[in-house]
C-alpha positions as CSV (number, residue, x, y, z in Angstrom):
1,X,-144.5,-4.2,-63.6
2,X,-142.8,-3.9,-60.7
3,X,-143.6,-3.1,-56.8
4,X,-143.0,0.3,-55.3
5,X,-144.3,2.0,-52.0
6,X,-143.9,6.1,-50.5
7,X,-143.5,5.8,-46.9
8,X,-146.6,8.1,-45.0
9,X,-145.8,8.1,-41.2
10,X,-149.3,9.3,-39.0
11,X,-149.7,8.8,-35.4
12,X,-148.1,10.0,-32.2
13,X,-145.8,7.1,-31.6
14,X,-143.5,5.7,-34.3
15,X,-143.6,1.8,-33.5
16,X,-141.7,0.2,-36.5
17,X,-139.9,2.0,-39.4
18,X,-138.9,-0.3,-43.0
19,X,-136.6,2.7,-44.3
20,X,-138.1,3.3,-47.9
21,X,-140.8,0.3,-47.9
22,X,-144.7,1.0,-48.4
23,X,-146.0,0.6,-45.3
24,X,-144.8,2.3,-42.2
25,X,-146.5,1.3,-38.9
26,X,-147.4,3.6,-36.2
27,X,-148.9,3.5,-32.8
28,X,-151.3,5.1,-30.3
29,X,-151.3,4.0,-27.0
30,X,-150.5,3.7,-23.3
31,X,-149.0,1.0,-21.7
32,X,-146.2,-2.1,-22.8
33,X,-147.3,-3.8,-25.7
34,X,-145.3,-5.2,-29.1
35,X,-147.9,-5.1,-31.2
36,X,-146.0,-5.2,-35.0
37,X,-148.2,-5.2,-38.5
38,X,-146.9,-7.0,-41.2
39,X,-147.8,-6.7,-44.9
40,X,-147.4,-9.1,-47.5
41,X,-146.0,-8.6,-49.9
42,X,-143.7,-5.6,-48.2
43,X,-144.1,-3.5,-51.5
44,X,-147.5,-3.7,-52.8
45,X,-148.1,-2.6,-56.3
46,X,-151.3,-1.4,-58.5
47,X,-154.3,-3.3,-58.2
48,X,-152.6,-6.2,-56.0
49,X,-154.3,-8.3,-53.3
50,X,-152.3,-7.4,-49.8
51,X,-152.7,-9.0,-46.6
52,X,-151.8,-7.1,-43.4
53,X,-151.6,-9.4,-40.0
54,X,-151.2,-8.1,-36.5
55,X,-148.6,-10.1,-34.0
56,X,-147.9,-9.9,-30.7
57,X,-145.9,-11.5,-28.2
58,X,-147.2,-10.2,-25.1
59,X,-150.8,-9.6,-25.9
60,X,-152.9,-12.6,-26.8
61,X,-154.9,-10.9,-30.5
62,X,-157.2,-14.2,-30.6
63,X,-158.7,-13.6,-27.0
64,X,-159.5,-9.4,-28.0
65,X,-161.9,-7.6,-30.6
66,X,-160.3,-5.8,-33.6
67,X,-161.8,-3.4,-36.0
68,X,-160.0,-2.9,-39.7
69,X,-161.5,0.5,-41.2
70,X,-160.0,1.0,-44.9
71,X,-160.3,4.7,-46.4
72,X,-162.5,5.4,-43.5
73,X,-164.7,2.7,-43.9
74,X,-165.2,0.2,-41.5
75,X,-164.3,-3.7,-43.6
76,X,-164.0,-6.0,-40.7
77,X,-164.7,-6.8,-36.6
78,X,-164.5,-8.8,-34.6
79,X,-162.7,-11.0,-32.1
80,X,-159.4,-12.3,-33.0
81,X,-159.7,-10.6,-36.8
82,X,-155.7,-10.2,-36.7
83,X,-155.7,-10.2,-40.2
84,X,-157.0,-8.5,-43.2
85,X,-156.8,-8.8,-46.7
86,X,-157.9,-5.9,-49.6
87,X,-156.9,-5.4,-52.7
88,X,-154.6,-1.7,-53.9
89,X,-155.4,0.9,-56.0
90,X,-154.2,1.9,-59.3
91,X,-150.8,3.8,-59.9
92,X,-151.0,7.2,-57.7
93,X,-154.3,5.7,-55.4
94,X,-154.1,5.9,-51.7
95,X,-155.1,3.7,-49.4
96,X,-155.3,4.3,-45.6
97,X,-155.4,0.9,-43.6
98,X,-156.4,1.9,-39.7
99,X,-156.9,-1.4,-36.8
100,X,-157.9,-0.4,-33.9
101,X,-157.2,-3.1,-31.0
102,X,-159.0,-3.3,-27.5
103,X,-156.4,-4.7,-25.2
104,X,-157.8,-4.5,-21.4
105,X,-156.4,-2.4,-19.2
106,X,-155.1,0.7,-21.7
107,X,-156.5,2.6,-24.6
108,X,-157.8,1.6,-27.8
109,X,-154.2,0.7,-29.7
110,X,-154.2,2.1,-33.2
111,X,-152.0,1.3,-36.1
112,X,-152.3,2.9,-39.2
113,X,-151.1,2.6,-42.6
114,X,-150.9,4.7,-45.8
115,X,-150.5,2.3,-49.0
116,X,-149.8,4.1,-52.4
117,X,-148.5,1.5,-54.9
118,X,-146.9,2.9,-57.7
119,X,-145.2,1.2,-61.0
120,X,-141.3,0.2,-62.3
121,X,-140.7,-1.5,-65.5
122,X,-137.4,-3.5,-66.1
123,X,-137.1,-4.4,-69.6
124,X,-133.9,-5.8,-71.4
125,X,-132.5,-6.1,-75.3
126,X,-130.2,-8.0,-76.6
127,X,-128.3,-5.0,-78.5
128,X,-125.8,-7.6,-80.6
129,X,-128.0,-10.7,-81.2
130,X,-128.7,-10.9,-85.2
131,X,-132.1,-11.6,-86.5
132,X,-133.3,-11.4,-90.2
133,X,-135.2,-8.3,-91.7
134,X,-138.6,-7.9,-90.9
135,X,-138.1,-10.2,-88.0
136,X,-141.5,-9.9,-85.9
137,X,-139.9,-11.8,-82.9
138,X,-137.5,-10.9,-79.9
139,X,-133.9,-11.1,-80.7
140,X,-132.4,-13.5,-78.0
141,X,-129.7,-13.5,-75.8
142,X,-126.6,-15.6,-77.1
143,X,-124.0,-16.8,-75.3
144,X,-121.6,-14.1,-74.3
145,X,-124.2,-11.9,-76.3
146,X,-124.2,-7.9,-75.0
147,X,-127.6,-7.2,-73.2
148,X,-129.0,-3.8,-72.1
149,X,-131.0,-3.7,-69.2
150,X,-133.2,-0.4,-68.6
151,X,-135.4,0.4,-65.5
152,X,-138.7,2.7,-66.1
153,X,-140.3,4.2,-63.2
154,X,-144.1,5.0,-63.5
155,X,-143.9,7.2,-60.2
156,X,-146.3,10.2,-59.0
157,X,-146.3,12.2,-56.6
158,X,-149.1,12.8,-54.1
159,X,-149.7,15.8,-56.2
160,X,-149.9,13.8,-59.1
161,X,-146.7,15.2,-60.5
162,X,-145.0,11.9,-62.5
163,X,-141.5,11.8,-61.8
164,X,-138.7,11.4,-64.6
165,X,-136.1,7.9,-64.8
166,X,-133.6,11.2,-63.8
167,X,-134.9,11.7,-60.4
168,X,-133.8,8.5,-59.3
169,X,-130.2,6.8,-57.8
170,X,-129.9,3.2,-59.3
171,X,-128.0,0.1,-57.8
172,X,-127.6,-2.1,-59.8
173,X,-126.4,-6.0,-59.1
174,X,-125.7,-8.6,-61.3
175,X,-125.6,-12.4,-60.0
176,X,-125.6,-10.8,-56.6
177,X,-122.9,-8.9,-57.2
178,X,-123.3,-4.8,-56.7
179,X,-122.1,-3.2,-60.1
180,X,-121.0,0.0,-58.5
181,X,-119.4,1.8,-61.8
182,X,-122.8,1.2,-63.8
183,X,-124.8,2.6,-60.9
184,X,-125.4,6.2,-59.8
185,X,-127.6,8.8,-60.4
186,X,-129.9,8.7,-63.2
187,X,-128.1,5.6,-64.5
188,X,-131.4,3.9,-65.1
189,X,-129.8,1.2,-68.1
190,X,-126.7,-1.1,-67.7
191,X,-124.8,-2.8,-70.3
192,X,-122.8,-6.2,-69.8
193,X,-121.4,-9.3,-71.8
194,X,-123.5,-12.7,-70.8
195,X,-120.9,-15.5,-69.0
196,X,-121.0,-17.8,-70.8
197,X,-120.3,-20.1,-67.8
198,X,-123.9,-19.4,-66.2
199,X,-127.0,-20.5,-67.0
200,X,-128.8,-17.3,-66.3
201,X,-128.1,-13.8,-65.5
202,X,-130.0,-12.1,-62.5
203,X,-130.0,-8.5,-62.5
204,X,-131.7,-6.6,-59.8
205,X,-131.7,-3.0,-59.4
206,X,-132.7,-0.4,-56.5
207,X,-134.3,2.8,-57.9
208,X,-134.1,4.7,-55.0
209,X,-135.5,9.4,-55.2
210,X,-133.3,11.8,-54.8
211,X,-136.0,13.3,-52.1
212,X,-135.6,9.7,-50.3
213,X,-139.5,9.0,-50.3
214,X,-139.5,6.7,-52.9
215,X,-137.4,3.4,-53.0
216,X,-137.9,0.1,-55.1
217,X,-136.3,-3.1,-55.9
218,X,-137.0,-5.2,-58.8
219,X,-135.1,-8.3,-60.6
220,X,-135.3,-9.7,-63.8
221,X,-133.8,-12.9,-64.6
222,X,-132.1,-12.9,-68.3
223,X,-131.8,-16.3,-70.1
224,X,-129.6,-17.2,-73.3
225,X,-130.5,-19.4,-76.1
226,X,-129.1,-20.9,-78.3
227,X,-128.2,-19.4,-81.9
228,X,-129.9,-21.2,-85.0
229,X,-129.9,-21.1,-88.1
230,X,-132.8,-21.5,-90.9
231,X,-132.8,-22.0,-95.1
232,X,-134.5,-19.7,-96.8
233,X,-134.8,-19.6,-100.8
234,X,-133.0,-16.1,-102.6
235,X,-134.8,-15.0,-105.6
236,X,-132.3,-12.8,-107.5
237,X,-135.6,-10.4,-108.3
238,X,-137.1,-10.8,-104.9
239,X,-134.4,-11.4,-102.6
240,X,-135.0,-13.6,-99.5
241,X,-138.2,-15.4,-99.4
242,X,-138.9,-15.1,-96.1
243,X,-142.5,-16.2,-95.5
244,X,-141.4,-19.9,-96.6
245,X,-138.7,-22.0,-94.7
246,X,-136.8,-24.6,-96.7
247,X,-137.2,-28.2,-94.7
248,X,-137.7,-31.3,-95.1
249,X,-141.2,-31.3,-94.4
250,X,-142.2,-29.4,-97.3
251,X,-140.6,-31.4,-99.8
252,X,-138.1,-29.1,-101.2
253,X,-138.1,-29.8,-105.4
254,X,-135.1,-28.4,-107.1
255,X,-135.8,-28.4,-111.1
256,X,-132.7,-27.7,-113.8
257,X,-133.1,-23.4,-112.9
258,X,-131.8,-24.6,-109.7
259,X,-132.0,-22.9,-106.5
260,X,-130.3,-20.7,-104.4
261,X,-130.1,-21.2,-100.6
262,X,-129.6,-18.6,-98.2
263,X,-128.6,-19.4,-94.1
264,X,-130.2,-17.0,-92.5
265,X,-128.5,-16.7,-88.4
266,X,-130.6,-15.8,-86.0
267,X,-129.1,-15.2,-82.2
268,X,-125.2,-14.6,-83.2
269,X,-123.3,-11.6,-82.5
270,X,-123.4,-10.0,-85.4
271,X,-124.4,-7.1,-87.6
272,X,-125.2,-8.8,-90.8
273,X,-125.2,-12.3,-92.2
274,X,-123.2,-11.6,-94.5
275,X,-120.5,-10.4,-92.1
276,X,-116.8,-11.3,-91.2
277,X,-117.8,-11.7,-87.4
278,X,-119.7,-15.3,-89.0
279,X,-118.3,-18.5,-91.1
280,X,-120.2,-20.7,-92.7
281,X,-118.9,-24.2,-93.7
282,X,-121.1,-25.5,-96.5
283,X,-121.3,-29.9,-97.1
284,X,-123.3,-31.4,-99.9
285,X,-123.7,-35.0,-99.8
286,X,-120.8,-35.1,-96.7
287,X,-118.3,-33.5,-99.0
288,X,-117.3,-29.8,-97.8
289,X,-117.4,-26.9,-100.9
290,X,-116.8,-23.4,-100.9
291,X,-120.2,-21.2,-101.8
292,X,-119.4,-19.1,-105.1
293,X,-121.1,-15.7,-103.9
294,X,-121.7,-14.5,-100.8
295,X,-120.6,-17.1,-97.9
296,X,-124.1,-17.5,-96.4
297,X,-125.4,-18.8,-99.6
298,X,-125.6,-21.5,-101.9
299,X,-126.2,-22.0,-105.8
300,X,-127.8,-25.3,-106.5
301,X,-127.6,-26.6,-110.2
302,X,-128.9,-29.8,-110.7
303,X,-127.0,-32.1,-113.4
304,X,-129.0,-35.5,-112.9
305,X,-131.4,-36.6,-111.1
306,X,-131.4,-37.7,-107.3
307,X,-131.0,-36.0,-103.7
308,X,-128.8,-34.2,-102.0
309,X,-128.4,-33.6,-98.5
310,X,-127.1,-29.9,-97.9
311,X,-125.9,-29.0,-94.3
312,X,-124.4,-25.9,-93.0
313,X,-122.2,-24.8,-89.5
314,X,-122.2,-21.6,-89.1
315,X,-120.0,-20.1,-86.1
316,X,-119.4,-16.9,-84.3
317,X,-115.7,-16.1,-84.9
318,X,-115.3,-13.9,-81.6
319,X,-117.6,-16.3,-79.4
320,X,-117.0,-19.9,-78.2
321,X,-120.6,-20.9,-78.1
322,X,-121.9,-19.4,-80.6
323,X,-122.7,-22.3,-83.4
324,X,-125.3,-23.9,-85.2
325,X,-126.3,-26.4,-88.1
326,X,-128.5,-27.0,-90.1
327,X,-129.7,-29.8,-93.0
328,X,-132.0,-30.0,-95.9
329,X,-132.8,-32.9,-98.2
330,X,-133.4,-31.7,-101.9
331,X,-134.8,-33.4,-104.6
332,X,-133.2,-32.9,-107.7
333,X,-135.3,-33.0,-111.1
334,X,-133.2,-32.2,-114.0
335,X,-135.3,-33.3,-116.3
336,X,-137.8,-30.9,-115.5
């Protein structure tokens, strides 16, 4: 979830304005002062711990007593108290911070400030990365994989009226980099190939309302992995038997039915496994063959007895970075 703030300016004397952040400060008072207030962090969101410090460099806040009220309520006095910390709301709560400072010589100083933290998800799919059926996981980014980054406001109104992804103006920036023809109104999602000469993507985006009292920034950072690729065993009744990978470790046995092994990719570019966007280079005991059905698997038939080391590449055709092999030991039985 991500910080938001609505600006709320009370008082007679504007002091300080951040256009579009949470907190706003405002002043009452006669005389030459520079009192500022500073919160931390500048957008606070739902149930957060904030801390809000008075500065000055012309009136010395150690040497004079301060008194914090929150809501109303009075939460700290004393001398020096230049600092206050209390934790937000939920989405759509209000809370009114008020100090009131006793410098000699003028009035009471008063700076107030309204807090309503509101909510902003950023959440991103990799819309081309390939994972088996009844994957359970996230499919990962590959290199120069397409990702789809989308930006979901959780925004009411002081009258409790939620406000719709569509009453927003996005910027979006990528790397630091504004993406001005995937920005605009409503244009809450934005689509883009990974470089494959970067480590990471950072996309940040600016939701900012069409009414201008509601502005937000949030950044995700996007990371890609690298594409795999697992052994499965096809049953020609079954299909792929997912809930057991072939490896090493489980001592695969291969009696005289044989065995057929499927290469299952996971984080290519791809639709299928079985597609022309993949190859797959197929080795038994260091000595390259050509599988007899599909090209993501392999019939083993066993002849004598013995083991066999099987090892697969398999590549993205379109993609330079795109690869991964595998191996697998088999023990072959044919007298079984």
């Amino acid at each position: 979830m991500h910080r938001i703030g609505k600006i709320i300016l009370l008082g007679t004397l504007l002091m300080g304005v951040l256009l579009f952040s949470p907190v706003t400060i405002d002043a009452q008072f006669t005389g030459n002062t520079d009192i500022t207030v500073n919160v931390s962090p500048t957008i606070p969101g739902p149930n957060e711990e904030v801390v809000v410090t008075l500065t000055s460099l012309s009136v010395n806040l150690d040497t004079i007593t301060i008194r914090w009220e929150i809501n109303g309520k009075t939460e700290l006095s004393g001398v020096g108290e230049k600092t206050l910390t209390f934790k937000t709301g939920g989405v759509g709560s209000t809370t009114t911070i008020e100090a009131s400072i006793d410098v000699p010589g003028v009035p009471t100083i008063t700076k107030r400030i309204v807090i309503q933290p509101l909510a902003i998800d950023l959440l991103w799919e990799a819309t081309d990365s390939y994972t088996p059926p009844f994957y359970k996981g996230k499919a990962l980014l590959p290199s120069e994989g397409v990702v789809k980054v989308v930006a979901i406001p959780e925004i009411k109104t002081t009258s409790g009226k939620m406000l719709k992804p569509s009453d927003f103006t996005y910027t979006w920036n990528r790397n630091q980099r504004e993406q001005a023809i995937n920005s605009g109104n409503g244009r809450n999602y934005f689509s883009f190939q990974q470089n494959y000469l970067t480590n990471e993507e950072v996309i940040t985006v600016t939701a900012k309302s069409v009414s201008g009292n509601y502005q937000a920034t949030k950044k995700v950072t996007i990371t890609p992995r690298a594409s795999k690729v697992l052994f499965y065993e096809f049953d020609p009744a079954l299909g792929v038997r997912y809930e057991r990978m072939l490896q090493d470790i489980t001592g695969v046995q291969v009696n005289k039915e044989g065995l057929i092994i499927t290469a299952e990719p996971y984080y290519f570019s791809a639709n299928t496994a079985d597609t022309a966007q993949l190859s797959f280079e197929w080795n038994v005991n260091n000595e390259e063959i050509t599988s007899p059905t599909k090209k993501h698997m392999l019939p083993v038939q066993v002849t004598t007895n013995g083991v066999a080391e099987i090892r697969v590449k398999t590549e993205a055709r379109m993609k330079l970075f795109q690869e991964a092999t595998r191996s697998l030991f088999v023990n072959l039985e044919a007298n079984e």
